[in-house]
SEMARVEX-966760 format. One line per field, with one value per residue: x, y, z of N, C-alpha, C in turn; residue number from 0; residue in one letter. Coordinates in Angstrom, 2 decimals. Layout:
n_c1 <- X|...
n_c2 <- Y|...
n_c3 <- Z|...
ca_c1 <- X|...
ca_c2 <- Y|...
ca_c3 <- Z|...
c_c1 <- X|...
c_c2 <- Y|...
c_c3 <- Z|...
num <- NUM|...
residuo <- a|...
END
This chain:
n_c1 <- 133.48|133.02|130.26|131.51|133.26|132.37|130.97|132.99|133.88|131.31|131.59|133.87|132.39|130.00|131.42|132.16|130.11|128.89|130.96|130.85|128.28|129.07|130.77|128.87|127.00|128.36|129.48|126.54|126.11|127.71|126.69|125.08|123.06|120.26|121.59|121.93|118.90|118.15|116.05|113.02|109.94|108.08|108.45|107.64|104.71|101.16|100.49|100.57|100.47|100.77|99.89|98.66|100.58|100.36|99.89|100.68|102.38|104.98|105.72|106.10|108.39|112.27|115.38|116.39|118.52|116.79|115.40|114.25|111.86|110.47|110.77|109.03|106.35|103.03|100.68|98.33|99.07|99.81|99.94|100.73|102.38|105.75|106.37|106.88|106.10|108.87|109.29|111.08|112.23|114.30|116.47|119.08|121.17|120.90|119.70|119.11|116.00|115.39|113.39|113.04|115.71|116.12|117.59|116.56|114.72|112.28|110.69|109.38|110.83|111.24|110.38|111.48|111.71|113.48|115.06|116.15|114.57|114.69|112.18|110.44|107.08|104.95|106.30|104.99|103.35|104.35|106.04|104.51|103.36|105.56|106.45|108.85|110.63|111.72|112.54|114.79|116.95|118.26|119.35|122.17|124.35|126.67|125.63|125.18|122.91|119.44|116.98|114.90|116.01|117.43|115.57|113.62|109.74|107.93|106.34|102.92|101.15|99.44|100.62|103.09|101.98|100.63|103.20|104.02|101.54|102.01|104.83|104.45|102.38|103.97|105.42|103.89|102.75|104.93|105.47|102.77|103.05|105.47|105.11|102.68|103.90|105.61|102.59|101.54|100.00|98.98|101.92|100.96|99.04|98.52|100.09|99.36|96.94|98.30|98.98|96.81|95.33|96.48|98.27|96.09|96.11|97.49|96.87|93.98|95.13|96.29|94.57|93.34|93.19|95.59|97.31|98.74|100.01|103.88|106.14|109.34|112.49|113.22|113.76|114.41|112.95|110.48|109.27|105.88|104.39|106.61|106.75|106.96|109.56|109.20|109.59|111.45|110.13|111.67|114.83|114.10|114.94|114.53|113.23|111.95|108.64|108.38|109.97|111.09|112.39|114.39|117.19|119.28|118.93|117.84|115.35|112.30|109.96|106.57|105.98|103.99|104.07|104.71|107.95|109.75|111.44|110.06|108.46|110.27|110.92|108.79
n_c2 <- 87.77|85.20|83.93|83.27|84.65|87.56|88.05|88.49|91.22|92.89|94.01|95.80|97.79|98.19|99.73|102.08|103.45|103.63|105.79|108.16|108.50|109.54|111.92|113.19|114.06|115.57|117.47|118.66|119.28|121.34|123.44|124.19|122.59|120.01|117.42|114.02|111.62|108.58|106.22|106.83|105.07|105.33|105.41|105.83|107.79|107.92|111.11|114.10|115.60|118.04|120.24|119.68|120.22|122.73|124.98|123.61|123.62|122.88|120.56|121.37|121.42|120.10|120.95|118.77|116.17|113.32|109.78|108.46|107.49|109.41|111.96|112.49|113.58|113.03|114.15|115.47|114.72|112.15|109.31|110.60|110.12|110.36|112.54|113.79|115.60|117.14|117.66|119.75|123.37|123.94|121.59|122.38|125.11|127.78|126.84|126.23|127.08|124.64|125.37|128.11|129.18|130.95|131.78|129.78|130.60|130.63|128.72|125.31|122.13|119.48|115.74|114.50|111.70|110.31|112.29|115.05|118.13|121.71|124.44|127.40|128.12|129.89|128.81|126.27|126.28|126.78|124.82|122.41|122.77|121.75|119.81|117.29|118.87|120.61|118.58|117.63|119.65|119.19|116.60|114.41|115.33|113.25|110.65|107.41|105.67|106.92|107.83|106.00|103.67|102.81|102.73|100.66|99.96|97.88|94.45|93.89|91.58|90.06|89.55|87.77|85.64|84.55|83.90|81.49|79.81|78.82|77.68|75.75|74.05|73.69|71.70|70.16|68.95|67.67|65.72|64.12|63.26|61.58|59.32|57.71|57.40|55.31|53.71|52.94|54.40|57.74|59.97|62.63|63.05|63.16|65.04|67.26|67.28|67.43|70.22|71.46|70.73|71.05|69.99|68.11|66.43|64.12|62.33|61.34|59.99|58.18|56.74|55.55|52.50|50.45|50.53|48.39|45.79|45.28|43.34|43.96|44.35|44.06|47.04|48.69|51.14|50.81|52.28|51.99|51.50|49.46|46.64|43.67|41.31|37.68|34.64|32.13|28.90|27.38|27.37|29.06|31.24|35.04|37.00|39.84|40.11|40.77|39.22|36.66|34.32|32.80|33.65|32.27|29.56|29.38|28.59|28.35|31.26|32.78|35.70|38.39|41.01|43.49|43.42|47.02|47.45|46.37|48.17|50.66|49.47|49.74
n_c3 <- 92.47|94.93|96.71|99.15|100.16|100.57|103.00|104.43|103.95|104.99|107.76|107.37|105.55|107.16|109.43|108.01|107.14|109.81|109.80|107.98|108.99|111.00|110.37|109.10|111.15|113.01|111.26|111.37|113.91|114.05|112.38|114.41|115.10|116.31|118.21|117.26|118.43|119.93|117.60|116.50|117.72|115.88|113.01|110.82|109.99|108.92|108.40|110.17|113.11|113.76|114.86|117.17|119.22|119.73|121.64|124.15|127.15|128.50|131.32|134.74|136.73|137.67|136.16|135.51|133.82|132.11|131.94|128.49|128.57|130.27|129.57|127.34|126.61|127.74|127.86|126.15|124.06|121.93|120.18|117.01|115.47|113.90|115.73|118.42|121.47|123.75|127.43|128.12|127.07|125.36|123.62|124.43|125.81|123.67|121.29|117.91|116.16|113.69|111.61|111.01|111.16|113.65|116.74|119.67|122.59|124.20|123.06|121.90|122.11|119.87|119.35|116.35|114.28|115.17|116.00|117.99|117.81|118.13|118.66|117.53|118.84|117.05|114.46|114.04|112.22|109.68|109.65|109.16|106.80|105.11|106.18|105.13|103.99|105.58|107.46|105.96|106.48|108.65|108.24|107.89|104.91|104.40|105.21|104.73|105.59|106.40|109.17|107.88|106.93|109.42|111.62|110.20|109.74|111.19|110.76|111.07|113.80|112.55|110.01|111.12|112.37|110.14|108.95|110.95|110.38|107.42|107.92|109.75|108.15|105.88|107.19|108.46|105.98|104.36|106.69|107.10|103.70|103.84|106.53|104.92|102.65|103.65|104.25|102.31|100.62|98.31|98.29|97.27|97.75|100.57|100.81|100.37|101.68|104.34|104.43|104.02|105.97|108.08|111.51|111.45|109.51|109.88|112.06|110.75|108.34|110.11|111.06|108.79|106.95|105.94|103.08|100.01|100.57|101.07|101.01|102.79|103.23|106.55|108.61|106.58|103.86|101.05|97.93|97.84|95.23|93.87|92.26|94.07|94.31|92.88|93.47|92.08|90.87|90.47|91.43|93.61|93.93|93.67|91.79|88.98|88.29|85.78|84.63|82.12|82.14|84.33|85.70|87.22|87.32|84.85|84.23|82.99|83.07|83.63|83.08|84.50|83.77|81.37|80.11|80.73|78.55|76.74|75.81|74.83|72.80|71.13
ca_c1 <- 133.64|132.28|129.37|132.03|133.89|131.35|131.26|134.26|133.90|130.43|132.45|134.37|131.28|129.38|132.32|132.34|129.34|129.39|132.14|130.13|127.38|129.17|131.01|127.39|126.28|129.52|128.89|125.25|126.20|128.91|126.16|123.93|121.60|120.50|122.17|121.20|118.86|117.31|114.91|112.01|108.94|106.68|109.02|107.02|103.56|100.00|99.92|101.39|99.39|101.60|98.81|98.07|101.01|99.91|99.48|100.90|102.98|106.01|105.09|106.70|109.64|113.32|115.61|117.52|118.47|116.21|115.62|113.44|110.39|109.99|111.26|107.95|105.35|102.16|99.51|97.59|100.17|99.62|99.41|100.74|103.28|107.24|106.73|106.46|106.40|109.74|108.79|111.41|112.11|114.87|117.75|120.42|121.02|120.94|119.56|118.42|114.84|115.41|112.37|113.22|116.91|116.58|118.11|115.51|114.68|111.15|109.96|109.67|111.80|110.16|111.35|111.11|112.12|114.57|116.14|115.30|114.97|113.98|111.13|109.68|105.70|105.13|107.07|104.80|102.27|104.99|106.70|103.30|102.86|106.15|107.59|109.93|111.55|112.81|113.38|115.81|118.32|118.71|119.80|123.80|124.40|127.11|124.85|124.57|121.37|118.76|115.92|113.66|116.48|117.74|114.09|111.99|108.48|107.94|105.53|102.13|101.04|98.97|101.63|103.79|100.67|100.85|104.05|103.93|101.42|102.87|105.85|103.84|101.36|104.49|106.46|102.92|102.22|106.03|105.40|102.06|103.66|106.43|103.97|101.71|104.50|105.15|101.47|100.83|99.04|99.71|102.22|101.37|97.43|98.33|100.89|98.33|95.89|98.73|98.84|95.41|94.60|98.08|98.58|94.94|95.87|98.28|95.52|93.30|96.10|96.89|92.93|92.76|93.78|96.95|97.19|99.03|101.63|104.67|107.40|110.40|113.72|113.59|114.42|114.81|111.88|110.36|108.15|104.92|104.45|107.26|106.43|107.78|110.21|108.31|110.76|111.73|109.54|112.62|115.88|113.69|115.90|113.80|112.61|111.42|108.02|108.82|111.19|110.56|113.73|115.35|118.89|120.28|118.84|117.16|114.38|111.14|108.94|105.73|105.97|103.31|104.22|105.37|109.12|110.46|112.47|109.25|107.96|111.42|111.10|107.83
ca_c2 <- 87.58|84.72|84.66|82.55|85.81|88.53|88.22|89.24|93.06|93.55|94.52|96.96|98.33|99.15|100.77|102.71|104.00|104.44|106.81|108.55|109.30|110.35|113.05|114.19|114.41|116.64|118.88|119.33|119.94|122.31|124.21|125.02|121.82|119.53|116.17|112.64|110.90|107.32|105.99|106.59|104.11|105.53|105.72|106.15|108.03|108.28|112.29|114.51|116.29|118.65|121.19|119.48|120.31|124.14|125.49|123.22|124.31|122.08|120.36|121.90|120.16|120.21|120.54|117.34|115.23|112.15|108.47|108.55|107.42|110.42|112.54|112.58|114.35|112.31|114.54|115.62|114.76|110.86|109.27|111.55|109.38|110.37|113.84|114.01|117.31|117.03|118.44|120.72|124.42|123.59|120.59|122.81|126.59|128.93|126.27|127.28|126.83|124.13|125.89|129.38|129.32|131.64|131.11|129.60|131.13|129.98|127.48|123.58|120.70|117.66|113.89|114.09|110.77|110.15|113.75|116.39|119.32|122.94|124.69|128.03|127.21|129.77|127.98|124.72|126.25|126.44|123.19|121.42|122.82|120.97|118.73|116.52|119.90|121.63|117.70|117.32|120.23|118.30|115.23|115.02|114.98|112.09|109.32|106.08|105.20|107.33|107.15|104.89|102.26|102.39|102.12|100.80|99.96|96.46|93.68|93.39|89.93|89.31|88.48|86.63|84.35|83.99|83.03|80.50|78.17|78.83|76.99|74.45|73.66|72.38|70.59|68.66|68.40|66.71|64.90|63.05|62.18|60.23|58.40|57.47|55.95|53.84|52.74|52.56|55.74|58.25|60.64|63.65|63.76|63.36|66.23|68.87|67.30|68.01|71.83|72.57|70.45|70.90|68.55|67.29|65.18|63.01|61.26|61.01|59.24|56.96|55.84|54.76|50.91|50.30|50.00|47.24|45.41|44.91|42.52|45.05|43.81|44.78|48.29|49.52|51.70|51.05|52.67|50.82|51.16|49.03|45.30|42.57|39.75|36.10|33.45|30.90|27.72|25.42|27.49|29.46|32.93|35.96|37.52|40.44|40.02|40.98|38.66|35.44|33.14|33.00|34.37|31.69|28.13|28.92|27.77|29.68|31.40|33.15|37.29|39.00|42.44|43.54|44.87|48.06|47.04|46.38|49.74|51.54|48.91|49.68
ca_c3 <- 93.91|95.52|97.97|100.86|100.84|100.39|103.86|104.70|103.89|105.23|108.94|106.87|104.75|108.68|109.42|106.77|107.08|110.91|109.94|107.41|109.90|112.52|109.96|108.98|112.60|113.39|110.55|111.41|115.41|114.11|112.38|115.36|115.11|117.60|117.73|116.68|119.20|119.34|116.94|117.55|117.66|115.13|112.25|108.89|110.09|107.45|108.34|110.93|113.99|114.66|115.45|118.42|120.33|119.88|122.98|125.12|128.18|128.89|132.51|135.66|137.29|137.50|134.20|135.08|132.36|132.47|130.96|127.50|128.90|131.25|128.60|126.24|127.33|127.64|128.40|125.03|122.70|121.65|118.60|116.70|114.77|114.51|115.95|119.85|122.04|125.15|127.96|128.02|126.37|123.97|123.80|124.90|125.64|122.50|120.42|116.64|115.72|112.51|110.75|110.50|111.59|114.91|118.40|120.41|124.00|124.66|122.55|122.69|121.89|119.37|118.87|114.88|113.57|116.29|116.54|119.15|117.40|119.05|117.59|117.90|118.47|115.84|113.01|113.51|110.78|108.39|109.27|108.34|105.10|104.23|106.88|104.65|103.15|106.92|108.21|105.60|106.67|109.62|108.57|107.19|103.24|104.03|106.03|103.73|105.47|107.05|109.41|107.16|107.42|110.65|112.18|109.62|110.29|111.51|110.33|112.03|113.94|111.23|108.84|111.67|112.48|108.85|108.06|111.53|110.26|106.53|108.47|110.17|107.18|105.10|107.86|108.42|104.41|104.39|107.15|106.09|102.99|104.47|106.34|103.20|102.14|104.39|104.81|100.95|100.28|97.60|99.07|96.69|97.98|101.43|101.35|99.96|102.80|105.81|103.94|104.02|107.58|109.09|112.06|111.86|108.10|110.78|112.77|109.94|107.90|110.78|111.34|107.55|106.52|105.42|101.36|99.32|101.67|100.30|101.50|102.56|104.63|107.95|108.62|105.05|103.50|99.94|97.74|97.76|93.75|93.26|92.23|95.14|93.23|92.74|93.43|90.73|91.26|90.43|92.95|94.68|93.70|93.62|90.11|88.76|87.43|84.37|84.07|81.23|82.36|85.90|85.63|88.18|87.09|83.69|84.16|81.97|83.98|83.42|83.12|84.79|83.82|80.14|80.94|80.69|77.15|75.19|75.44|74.38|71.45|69.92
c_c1 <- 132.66|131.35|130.36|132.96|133.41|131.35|131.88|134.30|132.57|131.15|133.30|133.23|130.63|130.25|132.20|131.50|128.61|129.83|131.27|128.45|127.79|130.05|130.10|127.12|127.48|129.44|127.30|125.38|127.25|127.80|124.77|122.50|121.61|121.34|121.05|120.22|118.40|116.33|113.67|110.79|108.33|107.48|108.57|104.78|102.88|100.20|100.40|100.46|100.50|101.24|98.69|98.55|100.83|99.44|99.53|102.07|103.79|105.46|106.11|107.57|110.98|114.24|116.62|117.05|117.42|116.09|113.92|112.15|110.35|110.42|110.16|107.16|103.88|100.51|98.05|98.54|100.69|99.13|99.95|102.21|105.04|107.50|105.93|107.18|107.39|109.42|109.60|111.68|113.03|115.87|119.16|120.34|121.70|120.97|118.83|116.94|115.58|113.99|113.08|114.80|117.27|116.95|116.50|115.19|113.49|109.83|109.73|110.34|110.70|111.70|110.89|112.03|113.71|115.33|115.61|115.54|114.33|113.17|110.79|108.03|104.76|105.12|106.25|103.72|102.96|105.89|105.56|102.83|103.96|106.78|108.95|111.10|112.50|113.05|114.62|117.02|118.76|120.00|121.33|123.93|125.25|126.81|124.64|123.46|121.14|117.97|115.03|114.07|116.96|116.63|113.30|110.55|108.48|106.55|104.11|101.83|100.63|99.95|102.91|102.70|100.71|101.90|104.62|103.18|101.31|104.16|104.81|102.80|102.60|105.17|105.17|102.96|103.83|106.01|104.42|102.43|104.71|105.64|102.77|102.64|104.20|103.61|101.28|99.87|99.82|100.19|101.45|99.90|97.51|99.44|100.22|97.29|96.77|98.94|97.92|95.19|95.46|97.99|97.66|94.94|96.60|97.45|94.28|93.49|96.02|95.73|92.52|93.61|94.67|96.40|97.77|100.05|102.00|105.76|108.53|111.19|113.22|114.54|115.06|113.43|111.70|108.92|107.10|104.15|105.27|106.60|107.41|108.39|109.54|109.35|110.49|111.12|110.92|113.76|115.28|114.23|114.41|113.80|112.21|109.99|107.69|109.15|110.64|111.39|114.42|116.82|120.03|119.97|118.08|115.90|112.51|110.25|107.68|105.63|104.61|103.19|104.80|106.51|109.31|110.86|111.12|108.92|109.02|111.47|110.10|107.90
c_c2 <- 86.51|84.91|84.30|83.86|87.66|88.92|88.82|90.78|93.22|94.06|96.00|97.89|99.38|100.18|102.08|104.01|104.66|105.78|108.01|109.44|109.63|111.86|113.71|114.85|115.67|117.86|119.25|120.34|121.09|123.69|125.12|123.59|120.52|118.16|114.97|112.08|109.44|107.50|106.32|105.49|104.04|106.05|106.61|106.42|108.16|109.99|112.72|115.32|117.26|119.79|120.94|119.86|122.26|124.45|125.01|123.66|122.28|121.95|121.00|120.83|120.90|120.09|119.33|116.30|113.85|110.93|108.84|108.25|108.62|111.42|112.90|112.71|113.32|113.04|114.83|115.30|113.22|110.74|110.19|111.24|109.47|111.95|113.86|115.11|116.45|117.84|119.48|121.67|123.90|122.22|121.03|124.69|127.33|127.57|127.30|126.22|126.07|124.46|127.17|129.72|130.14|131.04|130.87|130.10|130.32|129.21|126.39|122.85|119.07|116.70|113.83|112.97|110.22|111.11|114.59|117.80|121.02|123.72|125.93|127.50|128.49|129.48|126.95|124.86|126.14|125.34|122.05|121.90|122.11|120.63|117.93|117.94|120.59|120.37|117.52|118.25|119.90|116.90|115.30|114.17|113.30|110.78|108.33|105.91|106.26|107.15|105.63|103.69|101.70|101.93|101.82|100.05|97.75|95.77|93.47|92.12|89.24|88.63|87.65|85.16|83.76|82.87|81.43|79.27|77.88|77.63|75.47|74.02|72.76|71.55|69.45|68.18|67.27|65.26|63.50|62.57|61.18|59.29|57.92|56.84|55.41|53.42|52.83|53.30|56.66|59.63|62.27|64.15|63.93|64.77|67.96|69.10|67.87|69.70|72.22|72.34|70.59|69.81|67.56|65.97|63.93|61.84|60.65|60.09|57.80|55.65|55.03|52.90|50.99|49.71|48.96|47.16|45.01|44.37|43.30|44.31|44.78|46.12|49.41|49.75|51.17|51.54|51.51|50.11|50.52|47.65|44.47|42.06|38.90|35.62|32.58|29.90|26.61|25.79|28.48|31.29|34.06|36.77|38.61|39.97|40.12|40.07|36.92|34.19|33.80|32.73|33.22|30.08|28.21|29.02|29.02|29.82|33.15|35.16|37.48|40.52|42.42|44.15|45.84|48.38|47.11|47.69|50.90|50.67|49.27|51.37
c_c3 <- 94.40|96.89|99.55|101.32|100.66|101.91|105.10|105.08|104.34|106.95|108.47|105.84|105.86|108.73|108.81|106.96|108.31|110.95|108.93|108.05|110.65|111.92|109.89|110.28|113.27|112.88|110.94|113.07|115.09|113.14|113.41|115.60|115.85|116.82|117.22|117.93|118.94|118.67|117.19|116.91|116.51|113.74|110.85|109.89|108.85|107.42|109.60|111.75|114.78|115.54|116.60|119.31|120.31|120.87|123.75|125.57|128.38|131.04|133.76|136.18|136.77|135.74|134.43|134.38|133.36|131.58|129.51|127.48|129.97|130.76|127.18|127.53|127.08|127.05|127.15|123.56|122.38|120.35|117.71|115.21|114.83|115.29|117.89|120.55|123.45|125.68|128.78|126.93|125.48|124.79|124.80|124.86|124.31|121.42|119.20|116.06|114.14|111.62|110.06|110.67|112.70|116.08|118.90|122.24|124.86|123.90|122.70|121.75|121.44|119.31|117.66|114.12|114.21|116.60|117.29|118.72|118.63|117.93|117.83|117.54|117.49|114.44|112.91|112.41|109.81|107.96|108.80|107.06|104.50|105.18|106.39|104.48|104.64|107.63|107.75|105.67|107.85|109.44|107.39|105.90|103.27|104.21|104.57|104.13|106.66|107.91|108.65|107.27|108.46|111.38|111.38|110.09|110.13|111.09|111.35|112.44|113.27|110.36|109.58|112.07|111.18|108.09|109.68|110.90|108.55|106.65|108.56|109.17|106.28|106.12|108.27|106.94|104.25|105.24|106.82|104.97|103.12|105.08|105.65|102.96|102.65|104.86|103.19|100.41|99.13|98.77|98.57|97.69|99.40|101.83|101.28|101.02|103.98|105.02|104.15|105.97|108.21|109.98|111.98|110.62|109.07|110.94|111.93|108.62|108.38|110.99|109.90|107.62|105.96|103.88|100.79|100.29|100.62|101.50|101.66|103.44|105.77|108.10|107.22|104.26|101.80|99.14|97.12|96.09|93.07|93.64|93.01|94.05|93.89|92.83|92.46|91.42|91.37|91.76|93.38|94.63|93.36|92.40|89.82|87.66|86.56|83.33|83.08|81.46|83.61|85.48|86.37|87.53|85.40|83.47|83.85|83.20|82.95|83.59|83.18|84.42|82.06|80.75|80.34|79.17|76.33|75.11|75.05|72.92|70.27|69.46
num <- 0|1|2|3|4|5|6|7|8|9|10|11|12|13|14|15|16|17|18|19|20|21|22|23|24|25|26|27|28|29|30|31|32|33|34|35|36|37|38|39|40|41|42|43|44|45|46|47|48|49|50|51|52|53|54|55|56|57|58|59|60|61|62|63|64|65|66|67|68|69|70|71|72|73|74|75|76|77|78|79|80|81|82|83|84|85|86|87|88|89|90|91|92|93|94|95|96|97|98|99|100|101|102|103|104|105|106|107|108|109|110|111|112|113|114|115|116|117|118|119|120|121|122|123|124|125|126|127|128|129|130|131|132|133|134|135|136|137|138|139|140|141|142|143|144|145|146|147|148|149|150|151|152|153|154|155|156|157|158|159|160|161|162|163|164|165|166|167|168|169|170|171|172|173|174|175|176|177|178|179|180|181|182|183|184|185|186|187|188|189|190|191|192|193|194|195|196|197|198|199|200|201|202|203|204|205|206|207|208|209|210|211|212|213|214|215|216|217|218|219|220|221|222|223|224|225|226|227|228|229|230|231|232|233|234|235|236|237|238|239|240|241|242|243|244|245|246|247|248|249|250|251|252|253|254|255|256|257|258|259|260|261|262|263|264|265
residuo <- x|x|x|x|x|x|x|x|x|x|x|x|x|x|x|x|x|x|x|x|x|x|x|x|x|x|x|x|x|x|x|x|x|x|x|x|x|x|x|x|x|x|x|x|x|x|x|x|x|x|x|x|x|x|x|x|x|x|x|x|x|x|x|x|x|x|x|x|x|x|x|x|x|x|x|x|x|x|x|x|x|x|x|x|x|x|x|x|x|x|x|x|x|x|x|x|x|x|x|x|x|x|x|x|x|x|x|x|x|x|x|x|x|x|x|x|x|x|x|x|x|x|x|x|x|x|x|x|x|x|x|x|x|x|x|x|x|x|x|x|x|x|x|x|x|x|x|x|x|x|x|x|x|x|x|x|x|x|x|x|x|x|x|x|x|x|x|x|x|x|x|x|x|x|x|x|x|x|x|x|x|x|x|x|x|x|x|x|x|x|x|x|x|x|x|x|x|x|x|x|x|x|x|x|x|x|x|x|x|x|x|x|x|x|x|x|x|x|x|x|x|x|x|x|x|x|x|x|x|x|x|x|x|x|x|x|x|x|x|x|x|x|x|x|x|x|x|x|x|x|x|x|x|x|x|x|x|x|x|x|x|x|x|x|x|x
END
């Protein structure tokens, strides 16, 4: 299969797998368990504080639904990585504790790894002796991808600062060597100098003296290690210095250069 139509089927692949999570998520809501919600922020935590929300009291107020920022509880329950206390009693009436499997009445409602489960408070000593083991009867056997890939954990600035002047270190190191040519410089030393100095090899380039001139037509670049042609003393025709006899009138001329040919001969 070529890569121009590889393409093609990744539209039907999503799909696919769309369909695949939304069977899981059907069978899990058809056994008593909460639904799917958004991602949440803090995807992949070092260690889990789930202790902390021990003994907190859901805040007073109305039970109308609300937007996801007013929906996490703030108050002592930060930091804390993918597990945040809602500051209501469960998701929905006669939810089932996903620890121990009971109806829930008066417990609280977490955001674990984007799902809102209901909890008795309780159960949270025995959901921290093995968190992965009671997240995973949550989540549905048929899902192609899970949490980890739908939200995974994003790059700090450090390594975007990084790979910025990564960028800009070779588009200067390219650049100074194009100019080196054209002024008669070697390109290779000034391309390692715009890498290390980025834009600063430019100006420091431009302030040096121009290296060997070479005779070039107007508007057409050449590299400066190539030898100009000498014109023939007798018609004036242009030569390679190499060359021992002018091609157009004859006439012997003096080679400055050994050519090319002797050194494939010896």
């Amino acid at each position: 299969m070529k890569f121009s139509s590889i393409h093609r089927y990744v539209p039907f692949f999503l799909c696919f797998a769309h369909i695949l999570t939304w069977i899981g998520g059907e069978a899990a809501d058809a056994a008593g368990l909460s639904p799917r919600a958004a991602p949440s922020p803090h995807p992949n935590p070092s260690h889990l504080r789930v202790a902390m929300a021990k003994g907190e009291q859901p805040p007073g107020g109305g039970g109308t639904l609300r937007s996801e920022k007013e929906e996490v509880y703030r108050g002592g329950f930060q930091e804390t990585g993918f597990v945040r206390l809602l500051p209501r009693p469960a998701w929905k009436p006669g939810g089932i504790c996903f620890v121990c499997g009971e109806p829930v009445e008066d417990g609280k409602t977490f955001l674990i790894k984007g799902r809102r489960l209901p909890a008795h408070t309780h159960c949270l000593a025995e959901f921290e002796k093995s968190p992965e083991r009671y997240f995973a009867r949550v989540q549905p056997r048929a899902a192609l991808f899970h949490e980890e890939f739908v939200d995974p954990k994003l790059p700090g600035n450090r390594w975007i600062y990084a790979g910025v002047y990564v960028v800009f270190a070779l588009l200067s190191g390219a650049l100074a060597a194009y100019v080196a040519v054209g002024r008669g410089h070697s390109p290779t030393l000034w391309f390692f100098t715009g890498v290390l100095l980025n834009l600063l090899a430019l100006p420091l380039l431009l302030i040096r003296p121009r290296g060997a001139e070479v005779l070039v037509v107007p508007g057409l670049s050449k590299v400066p290690l190539t030898a100009p042609p000498l014109p023939c003393p007798e018609c004036g025709h242009g030569n390679h210095p190499s060359a021992a006899q002018c091609p157009f009138c004859h006439h012997p001329l003096e080679p400055r250069y050994s050519p090319e040919t002797s050194r494939s001969e010896k």
